[in-house]
N, C-alpha and C positions, 0 to 999 in steps of 0.2 A: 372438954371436947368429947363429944358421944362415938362409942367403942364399934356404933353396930354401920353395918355397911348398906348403902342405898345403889341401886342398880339404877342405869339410865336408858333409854331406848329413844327413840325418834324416825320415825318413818323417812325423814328425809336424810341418811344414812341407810345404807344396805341393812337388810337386816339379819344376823348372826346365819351361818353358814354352816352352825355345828353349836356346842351344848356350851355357849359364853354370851355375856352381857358385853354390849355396845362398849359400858362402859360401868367402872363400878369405881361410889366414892367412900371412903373410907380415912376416918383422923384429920379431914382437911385437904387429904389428897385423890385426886382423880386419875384413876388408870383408866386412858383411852386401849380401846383391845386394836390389834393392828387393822390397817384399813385397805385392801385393793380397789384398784380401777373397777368397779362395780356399780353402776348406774342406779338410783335408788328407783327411778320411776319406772326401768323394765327391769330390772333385776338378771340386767345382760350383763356380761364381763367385756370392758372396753379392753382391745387386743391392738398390738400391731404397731403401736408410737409409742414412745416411751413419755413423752410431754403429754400427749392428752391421759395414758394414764396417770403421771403424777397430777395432772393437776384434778379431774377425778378425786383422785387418794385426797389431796389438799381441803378439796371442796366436803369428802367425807369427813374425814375428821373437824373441819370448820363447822358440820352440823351436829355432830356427836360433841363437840366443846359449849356449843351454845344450848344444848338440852339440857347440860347442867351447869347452865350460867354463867359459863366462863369463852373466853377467846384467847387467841393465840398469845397473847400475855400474858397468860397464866401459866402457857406449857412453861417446864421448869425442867425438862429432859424428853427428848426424842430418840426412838431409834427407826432406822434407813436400810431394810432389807433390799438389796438390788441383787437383780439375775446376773446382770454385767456390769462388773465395775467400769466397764466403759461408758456406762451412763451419769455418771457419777456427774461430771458439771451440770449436765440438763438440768438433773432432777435438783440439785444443790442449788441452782438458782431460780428453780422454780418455787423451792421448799422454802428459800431466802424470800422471796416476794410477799410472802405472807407472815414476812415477822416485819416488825418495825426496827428500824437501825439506830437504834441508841446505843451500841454495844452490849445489851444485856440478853444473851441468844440465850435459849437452853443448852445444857451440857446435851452432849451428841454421837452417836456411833454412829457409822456405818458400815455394815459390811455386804460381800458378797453371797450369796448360797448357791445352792444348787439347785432347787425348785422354791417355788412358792404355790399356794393354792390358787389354781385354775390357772396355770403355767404366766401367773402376774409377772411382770415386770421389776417392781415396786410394790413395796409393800412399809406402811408409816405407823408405828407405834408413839402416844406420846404420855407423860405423867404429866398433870398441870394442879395447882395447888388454889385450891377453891376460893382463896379470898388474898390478892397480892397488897 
């Protein structure tokens, strides 16, 4: 397995917001860098519902998985930045929609914080393992 690390990008994902790769694969594994409600065609920040931005985030990182060849069956651990844990079912079953139900979900956090960049909502990090 080759040591050195490959960087991915794709126009239809936002593009880096500060000094990081969309995503970057390394050993086999793929680290998606976190993703907000961020429109890739205006490069607007979707504000104000917590569902159209998760599903945004969903649709981001759904383009950042398939530039390096993988889909949501490869994620193999996520993590679930929220502003308010009061969103937590919205987004959990929005974030559920897009795995398939055979029992086999990624391992998973979510927590609360205090901000996120560009006062997001949501914010979706995920690791997915380049060949299942």
């Amino acid at each position: 397995m080759s040591t050195a690390k490959k960087s991915f990008f794709t126009a239809n994902a936002p593009a880096p917001i500060g000094p990081y790769s969309q995503a970057v694969a390394h050993n086999g594994i793929l680290f998606v860098s976190g993703q907000i409600a961020i429109d890739p065609d205006t490069g607007k920040m979707i504000t104000g519902n917590v569902e159209k931005e998760t599903e945004r985030v969903m649709l981001n990182l759904k383009a950042v998985l398939a530039a390096a060849g993988c889909t949501f069956d490869n994620v193999i651990k996520a993590s679930i930045f929220l502003k308010n844990m009061d969103d937590f079912a919205t987004v959990n079953r929005i974030y559920g929609g897009y795995l398939k139900e055979d029992g086999h979900y990624p391992a998973r956090e979510t927590v609360e914080v205090a901000r996120l960049p560009k006062n997001a909502n949501v914010e979706i990090s995920v690791v997915a393992a380049l060949s299942v």
